[in-house]
VOMAR-827731 format. One record per atom (N, C-alpha, C): residue number from 1; residue in three letters; chain; atom name; y, z, x. Coordinates in Angstrom, 1 decimal, always signed. Example, Ala and Ser with C-alpha at 12.3 -4.5 7.8 and 13.67 -1.06 7.14 Angstrom:
<rs>
+-----+--------+--------+-------+--------+--------+--------+
| num | residu | chaine | atome |      Y |      Z |      X |
+-----+--------+--------+-------+--------+--------+--------+
|   1 |    ALA |      A |     N |   -5.7 |   +7.8 |  +13.2 |
|   1 |    ALA |      A |    CA |   -4.5 |   +7.8 |  +12.3 |
|   1 |    ALA |      A |     C |   -3.3 |   +7.8 |  +13.2 |
|   2 |    SER |      A |     N |   -2.2 |   +7.1 |  +12.8 |
|   2 |    SER |      A |    CA |   -1.1 |   +7.1 |  +13.7 |
|   2 |    SER |      A |     C |   +0.0 |   +7.9 |  +12.9 |
+-----+--------+--------+-------+--------+--------+--------+
</rs>
This chain:
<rs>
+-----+--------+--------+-------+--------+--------+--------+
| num | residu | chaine | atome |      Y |      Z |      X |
+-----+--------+--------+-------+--------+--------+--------+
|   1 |    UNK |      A |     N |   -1.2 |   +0.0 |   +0.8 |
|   1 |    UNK |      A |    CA |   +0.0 |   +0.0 |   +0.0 |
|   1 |    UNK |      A |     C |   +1.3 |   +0.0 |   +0.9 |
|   2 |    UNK |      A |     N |   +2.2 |   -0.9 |   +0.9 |
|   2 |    UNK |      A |    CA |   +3.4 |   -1.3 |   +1.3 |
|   2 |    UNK |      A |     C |   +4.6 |   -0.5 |   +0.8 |
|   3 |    UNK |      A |     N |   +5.2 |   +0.8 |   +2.1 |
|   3 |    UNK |      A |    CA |   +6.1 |   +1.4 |   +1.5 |
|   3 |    UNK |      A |     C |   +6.9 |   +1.7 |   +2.5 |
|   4 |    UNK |      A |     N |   +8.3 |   +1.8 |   +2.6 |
|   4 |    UNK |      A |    CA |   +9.6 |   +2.2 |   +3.5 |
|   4 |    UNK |      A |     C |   +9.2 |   +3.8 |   +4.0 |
|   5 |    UNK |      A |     N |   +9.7 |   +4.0 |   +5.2 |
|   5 |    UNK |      A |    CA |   +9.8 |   +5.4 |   +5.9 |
|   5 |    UNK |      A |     C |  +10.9 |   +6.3 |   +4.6 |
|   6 |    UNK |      A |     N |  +11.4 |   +6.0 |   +4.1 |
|   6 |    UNK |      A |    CA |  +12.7 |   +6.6 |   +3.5 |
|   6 |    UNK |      A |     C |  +11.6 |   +6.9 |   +2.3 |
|   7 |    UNK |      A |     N |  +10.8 |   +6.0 |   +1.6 |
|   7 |    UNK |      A |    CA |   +9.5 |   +6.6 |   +0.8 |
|   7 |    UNK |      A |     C |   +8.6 |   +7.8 |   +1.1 |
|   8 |    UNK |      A |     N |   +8.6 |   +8.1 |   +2.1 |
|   8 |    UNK |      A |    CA |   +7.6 |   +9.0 |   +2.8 |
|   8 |    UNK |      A |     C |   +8.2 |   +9.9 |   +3.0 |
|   9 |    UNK |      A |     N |   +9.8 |   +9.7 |   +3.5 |
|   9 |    UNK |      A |    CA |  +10.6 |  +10.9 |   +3.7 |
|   9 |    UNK |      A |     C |  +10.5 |  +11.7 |   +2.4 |
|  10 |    UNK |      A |     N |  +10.8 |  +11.0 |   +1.4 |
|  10 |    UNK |      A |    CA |  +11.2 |  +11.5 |   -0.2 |
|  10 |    UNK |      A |     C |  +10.1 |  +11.8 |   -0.6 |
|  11 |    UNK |      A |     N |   +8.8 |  +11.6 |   -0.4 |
|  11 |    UNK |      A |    CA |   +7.7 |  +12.5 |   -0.6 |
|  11 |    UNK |      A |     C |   +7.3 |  +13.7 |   -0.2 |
|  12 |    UNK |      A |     N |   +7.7 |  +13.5 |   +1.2 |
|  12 |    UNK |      A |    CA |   +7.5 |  +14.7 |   +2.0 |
|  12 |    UNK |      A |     C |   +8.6 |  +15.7 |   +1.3 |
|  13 |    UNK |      A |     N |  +10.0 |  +15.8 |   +1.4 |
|  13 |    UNK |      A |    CA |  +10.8 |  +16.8 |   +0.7 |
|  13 |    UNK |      A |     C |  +10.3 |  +16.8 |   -0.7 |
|  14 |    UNK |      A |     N |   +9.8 |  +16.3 |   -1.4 |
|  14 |    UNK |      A |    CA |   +9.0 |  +16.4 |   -2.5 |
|  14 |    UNK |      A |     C |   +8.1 |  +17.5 |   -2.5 |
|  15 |    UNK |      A |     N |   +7.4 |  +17.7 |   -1.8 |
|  15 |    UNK |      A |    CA |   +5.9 |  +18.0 |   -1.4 |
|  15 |    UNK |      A |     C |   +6.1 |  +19.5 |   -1.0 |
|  16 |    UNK |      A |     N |   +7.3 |  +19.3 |   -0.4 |
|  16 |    UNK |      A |    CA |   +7.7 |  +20.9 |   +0.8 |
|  16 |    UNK |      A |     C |   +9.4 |  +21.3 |   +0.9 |
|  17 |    UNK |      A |     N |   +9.7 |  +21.4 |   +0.1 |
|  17 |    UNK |      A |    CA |  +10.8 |  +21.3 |   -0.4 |
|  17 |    UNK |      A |     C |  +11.9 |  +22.2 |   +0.6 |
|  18 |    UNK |      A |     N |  +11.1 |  +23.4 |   +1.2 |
|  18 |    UNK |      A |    CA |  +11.4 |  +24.2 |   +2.0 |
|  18 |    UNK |      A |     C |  +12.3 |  +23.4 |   +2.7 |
|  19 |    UNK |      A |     N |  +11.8 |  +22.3 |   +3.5 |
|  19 |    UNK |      A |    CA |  +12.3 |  +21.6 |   +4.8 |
|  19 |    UNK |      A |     C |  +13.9 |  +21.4 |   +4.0 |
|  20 |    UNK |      A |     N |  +14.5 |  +20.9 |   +3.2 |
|  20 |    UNK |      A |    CA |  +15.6 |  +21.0 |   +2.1 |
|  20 |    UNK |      A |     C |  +16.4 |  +22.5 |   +2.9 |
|  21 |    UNK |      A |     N |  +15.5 |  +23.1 |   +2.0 |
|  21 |    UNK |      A |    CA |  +16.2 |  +24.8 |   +1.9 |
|  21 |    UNK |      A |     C |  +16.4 |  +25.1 |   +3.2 |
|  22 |    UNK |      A |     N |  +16.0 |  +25.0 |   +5.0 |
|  22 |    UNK |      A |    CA |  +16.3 |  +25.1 |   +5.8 |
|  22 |    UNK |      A |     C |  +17.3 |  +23.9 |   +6.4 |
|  23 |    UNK |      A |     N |  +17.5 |  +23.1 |   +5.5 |
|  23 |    UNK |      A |    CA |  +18.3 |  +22.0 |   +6.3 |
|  23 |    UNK |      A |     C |  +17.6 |  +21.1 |   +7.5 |
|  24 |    UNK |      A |     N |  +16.3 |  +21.3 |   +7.5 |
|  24 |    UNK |      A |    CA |  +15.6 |  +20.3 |   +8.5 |
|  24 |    UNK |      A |     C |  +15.6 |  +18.9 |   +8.1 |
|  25 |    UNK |      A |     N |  +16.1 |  +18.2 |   +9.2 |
|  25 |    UNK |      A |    CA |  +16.0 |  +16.8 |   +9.3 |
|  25 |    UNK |      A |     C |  +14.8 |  +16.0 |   +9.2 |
|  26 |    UNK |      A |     N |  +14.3 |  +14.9 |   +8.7 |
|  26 |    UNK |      A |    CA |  +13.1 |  +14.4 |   +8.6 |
|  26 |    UNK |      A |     C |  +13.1 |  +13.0 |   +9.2 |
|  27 |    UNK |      A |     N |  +13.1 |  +13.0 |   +9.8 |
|  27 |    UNK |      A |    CA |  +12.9 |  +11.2 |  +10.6 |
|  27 |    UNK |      A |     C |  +11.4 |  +10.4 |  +10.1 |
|  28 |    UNK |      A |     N |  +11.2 |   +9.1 |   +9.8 |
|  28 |    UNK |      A |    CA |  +10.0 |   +8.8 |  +10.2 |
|  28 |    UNK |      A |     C |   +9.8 |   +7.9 |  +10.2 |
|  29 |    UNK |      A |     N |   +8.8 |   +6.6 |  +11.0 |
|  29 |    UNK |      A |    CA |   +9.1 |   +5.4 |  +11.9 |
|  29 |    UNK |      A |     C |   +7.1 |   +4.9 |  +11.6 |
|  30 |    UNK |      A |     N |   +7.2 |   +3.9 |  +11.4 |
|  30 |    UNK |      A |    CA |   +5.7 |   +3.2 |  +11.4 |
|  30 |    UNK |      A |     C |   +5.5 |   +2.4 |  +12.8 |
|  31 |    UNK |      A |     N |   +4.3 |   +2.6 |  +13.3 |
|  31 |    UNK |      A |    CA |   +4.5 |   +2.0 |  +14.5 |
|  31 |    UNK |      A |     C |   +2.8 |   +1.0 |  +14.4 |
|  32 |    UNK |      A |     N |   +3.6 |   -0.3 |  +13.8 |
|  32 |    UNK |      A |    CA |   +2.8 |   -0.9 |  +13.3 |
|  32 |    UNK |      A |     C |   +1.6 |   -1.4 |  +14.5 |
|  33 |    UNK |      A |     N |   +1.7 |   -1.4 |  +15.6 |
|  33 |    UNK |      A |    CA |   +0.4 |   -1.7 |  +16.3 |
|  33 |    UNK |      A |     C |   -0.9 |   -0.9 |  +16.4 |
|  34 |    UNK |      A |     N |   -0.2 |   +0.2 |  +16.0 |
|  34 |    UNK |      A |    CA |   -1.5 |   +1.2 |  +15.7 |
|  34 |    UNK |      A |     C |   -1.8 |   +2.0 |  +14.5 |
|  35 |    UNK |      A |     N |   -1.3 |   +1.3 |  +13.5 |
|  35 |    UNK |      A |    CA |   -1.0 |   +1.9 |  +11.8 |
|  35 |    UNK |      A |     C |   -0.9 |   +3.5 |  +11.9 |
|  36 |    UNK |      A |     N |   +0.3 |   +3.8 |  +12.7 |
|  36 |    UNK |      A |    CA |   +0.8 |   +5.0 |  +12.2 |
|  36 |    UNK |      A |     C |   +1.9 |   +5.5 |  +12.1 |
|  37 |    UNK |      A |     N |   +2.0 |   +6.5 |  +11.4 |
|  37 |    UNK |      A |    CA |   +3.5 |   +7.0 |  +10.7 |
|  37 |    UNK |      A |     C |   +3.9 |   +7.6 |  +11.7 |
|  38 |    UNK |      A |     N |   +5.1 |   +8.1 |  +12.7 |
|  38 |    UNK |      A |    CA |   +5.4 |   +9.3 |  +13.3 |
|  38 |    UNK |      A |     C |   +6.3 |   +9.8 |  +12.6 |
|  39 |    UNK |      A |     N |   +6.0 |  +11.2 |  +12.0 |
|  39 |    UNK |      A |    CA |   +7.1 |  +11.8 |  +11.7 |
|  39 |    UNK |      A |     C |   +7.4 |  +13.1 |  +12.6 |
|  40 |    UNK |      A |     N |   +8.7 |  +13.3 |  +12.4 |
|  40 |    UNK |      A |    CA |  +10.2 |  +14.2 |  +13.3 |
|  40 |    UNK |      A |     C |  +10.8 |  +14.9 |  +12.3 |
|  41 |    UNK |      A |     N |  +10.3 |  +16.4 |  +12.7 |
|  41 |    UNK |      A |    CA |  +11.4 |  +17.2 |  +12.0 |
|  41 |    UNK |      A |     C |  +11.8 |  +17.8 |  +12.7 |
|  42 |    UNK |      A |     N |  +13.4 |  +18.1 |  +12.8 |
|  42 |    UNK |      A |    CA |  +14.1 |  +18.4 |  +13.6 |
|  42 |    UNK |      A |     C |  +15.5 |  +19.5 |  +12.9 |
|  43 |    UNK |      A |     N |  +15.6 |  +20.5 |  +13.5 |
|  43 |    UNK |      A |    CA |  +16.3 |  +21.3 |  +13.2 |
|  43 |    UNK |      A |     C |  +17.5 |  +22.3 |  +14.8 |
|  44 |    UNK |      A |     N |  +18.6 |  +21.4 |  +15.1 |
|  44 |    UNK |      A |    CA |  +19.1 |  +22.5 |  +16.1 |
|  44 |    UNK |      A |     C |  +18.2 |  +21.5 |  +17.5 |
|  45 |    UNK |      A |     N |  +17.9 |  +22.9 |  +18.1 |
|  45 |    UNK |      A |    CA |  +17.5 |  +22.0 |  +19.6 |
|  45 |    UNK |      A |     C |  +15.7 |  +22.3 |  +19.3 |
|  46 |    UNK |      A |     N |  +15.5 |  +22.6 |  +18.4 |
|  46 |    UNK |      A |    CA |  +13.7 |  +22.6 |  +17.3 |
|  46 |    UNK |      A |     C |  +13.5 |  +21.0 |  +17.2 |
|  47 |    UNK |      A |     N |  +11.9 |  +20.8 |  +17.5 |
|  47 |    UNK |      A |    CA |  +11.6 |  +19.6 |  +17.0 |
|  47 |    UNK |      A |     C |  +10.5 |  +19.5 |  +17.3 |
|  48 |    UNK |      A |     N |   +9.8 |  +18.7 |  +15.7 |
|  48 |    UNK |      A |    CA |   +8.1 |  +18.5 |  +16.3 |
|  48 |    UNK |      A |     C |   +7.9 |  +17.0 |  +15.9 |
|  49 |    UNK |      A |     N |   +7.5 |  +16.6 |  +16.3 |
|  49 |    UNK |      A |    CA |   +7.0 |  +15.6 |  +15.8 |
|  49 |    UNK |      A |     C |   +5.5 |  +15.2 |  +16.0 |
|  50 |    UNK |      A |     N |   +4.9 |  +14.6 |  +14.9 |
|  50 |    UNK |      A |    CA |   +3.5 |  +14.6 |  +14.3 |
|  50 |    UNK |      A |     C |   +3.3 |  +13.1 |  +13.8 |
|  51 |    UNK |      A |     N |   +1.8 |  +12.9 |  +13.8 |
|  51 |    UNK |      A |    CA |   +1.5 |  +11.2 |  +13.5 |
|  51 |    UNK |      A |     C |   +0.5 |  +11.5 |  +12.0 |
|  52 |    UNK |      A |     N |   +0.8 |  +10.8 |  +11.5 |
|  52 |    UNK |      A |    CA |   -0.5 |  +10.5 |  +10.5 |
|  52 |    UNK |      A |     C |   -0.6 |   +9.1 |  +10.3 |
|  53 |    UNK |      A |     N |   -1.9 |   +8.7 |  +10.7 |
|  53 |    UNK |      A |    CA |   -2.4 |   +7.5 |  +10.5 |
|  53 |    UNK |      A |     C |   -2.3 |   +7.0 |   +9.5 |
|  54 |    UNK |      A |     N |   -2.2 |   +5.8 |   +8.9 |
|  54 |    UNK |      A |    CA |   -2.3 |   +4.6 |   +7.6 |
|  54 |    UNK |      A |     C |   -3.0 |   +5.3 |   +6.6 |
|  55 |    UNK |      A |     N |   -4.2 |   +5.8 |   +6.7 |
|  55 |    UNK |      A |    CA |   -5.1 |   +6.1 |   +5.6 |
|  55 |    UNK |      A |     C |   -4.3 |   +7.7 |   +4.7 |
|  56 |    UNK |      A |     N |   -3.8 |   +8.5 |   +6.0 |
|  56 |    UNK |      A |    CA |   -3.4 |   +9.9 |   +5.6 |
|  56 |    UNK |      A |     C |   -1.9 |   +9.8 |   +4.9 |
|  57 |    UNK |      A |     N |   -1.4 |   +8.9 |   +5.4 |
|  57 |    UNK |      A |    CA |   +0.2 |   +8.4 |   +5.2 |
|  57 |    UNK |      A |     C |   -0.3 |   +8.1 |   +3.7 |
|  58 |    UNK |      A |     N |   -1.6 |   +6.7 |   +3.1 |
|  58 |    UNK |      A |    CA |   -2.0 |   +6.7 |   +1.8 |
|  58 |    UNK |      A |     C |   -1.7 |   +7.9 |   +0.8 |
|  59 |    UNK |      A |     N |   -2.5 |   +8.8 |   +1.4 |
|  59 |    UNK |      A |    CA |   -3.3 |   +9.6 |   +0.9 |
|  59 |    UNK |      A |     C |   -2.1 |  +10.5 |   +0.1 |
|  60 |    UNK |      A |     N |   -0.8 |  +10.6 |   +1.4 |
|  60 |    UNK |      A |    CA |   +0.6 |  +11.5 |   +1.0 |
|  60 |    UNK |      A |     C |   +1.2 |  +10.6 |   -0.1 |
|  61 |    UNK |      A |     N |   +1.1 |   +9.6 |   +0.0 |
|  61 |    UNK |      A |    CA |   +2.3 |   +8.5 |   -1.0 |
|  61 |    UNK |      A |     C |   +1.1 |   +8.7 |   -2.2 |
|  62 |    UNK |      A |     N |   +0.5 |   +8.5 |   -2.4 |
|  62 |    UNK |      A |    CA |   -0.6 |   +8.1 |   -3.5 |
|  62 |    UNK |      A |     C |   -0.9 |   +9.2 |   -4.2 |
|  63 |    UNK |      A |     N |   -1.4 |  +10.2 |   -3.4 |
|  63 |    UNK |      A |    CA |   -2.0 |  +11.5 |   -4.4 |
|  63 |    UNK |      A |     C |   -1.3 |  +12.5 |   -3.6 |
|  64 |    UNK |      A |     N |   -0.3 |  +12.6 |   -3.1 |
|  64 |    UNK |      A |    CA |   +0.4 |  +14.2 |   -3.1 |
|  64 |    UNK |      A |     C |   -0.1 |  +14.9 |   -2.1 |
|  65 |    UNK |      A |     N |   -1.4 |  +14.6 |   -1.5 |
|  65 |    UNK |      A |    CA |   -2.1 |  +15.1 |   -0.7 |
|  65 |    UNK |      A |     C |   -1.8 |  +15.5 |   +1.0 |
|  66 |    UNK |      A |     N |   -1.2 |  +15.7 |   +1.8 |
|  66 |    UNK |      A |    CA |   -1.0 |  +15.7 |   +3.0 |
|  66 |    UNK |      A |     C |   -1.2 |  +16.9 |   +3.7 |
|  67 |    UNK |      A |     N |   -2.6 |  +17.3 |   +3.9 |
|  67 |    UNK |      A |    CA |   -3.3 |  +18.6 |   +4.6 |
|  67 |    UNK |      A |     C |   -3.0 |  +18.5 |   +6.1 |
|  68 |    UNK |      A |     N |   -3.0 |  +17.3 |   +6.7 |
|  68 |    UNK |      A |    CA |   -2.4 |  +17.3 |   +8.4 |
|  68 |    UNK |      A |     C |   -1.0 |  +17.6 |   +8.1 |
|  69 |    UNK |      A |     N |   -0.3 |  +17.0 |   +7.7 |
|  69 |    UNK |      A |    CA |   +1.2 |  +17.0 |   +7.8 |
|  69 |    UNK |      A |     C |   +2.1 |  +18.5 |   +7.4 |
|  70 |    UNK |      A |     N |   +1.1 |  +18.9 |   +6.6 |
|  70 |    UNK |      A |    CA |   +1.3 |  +20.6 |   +5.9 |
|  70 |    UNK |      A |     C |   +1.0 |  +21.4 |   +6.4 |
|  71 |    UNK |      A |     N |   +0.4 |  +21.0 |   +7.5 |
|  71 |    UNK |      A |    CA |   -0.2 |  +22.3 |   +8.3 |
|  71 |    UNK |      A |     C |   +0.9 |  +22.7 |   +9.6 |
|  72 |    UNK |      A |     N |   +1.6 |  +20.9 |  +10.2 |
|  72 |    UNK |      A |    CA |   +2.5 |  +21.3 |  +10.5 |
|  72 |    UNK |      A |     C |   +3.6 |  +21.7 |  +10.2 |
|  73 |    UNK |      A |     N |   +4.2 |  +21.3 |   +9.0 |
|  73 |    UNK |      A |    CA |   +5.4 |  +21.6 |   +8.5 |
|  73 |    UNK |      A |     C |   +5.6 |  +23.0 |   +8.7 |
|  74 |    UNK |      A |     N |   +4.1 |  +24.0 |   +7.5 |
|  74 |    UNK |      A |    CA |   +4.0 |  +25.2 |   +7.6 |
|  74 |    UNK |      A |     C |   +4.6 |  +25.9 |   +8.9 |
|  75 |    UNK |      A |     N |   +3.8 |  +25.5 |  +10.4 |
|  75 |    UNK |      A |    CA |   +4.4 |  +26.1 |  +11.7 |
|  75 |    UNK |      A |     C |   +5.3 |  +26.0 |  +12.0 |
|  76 |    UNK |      A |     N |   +6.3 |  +24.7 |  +11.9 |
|  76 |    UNK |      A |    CA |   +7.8 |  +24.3 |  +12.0 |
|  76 |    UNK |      A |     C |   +8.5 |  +25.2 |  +11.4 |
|  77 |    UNK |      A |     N |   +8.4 |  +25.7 |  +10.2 |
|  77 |    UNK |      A |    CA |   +9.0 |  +26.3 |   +9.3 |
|  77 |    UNK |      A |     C |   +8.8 |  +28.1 |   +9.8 |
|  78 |    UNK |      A |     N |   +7.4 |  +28.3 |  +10.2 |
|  78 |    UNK |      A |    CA |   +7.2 |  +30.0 |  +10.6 |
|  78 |    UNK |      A |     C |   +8.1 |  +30.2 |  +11.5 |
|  79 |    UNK |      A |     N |   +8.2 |  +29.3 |  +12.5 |
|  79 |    UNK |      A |    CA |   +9.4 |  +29.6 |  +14.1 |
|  79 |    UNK |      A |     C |  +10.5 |  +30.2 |  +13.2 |
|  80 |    UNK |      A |     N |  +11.5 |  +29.2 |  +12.2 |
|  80 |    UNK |      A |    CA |  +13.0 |  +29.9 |  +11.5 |
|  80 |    UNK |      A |     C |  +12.1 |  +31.1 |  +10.8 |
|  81 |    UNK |      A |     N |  +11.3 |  +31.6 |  +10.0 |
|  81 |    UNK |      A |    CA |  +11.0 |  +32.5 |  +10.0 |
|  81 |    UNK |      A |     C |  +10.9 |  +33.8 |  +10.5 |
|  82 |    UNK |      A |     N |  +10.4 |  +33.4 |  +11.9 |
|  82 |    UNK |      A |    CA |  +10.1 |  +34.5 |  +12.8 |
|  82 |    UNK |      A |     C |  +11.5 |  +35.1 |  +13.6 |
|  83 |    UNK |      A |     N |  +12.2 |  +33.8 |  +13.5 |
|  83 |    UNK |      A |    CA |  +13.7 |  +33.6 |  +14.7 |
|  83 |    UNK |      A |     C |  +14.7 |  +34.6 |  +13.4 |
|  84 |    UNK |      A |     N |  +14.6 |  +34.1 |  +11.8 |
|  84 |    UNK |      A |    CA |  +15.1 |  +34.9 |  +11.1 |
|  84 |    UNK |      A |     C |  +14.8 |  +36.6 |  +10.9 |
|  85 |    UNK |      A |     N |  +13.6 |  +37.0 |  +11.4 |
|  85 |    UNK |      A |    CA |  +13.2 |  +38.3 |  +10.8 |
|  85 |    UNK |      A |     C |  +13.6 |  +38.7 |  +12.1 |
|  86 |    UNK |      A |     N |  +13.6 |  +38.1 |  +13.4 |
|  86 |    UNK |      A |    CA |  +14.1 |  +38.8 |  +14.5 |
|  86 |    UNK |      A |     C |  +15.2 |  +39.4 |  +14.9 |
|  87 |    UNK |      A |     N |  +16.0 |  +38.5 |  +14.2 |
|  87 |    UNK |      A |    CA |  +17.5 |  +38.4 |  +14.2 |
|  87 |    UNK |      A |     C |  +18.3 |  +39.8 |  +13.4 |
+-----+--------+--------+-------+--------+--------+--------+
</rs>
């Protein structure tokens, strides 16, 4: 299925809405020689960036589903948690 980065962006804030609520930035780029997504979230001098292949990229657009991508988000997100409770 044929869809724009800006599609995937708006799923993902969809999905994890958090990233919103901290103001994290969401970048994300297909790098068509090797059918995969890289996505970048980035917050400050924070940043992770993570790949999901063609089928898992599907899987996010189509059924909502994104268990790799959530797993990171989740850790992205614990750092301002942990940086907040320290603070």
């Amino acid at each position: 299925m044929p869809y724009t980065s800006q599609t995937l962006i708006s799923k993902i804030h969809q999905m994890y809405p958090t990233i919103r609520d901290h103001n994290i930035e969401v970048v994300a780029w297909h790098d068509q020689t090797q059918d995969t997504w890289v996505i970048t979230l980035q917050k400050g001098d924070h940043t992770l960036t993570t790949y999901l292949d063609g089928a898992e990229a599907d899987q996010c657009i189509e059924g909502g589903r994104c268990i790799y991508l959530g797993l990171h988000v989740a850790e992205f997100l614990a750092n301002f948690e942990d940086e907040r409770l320290a603070a």
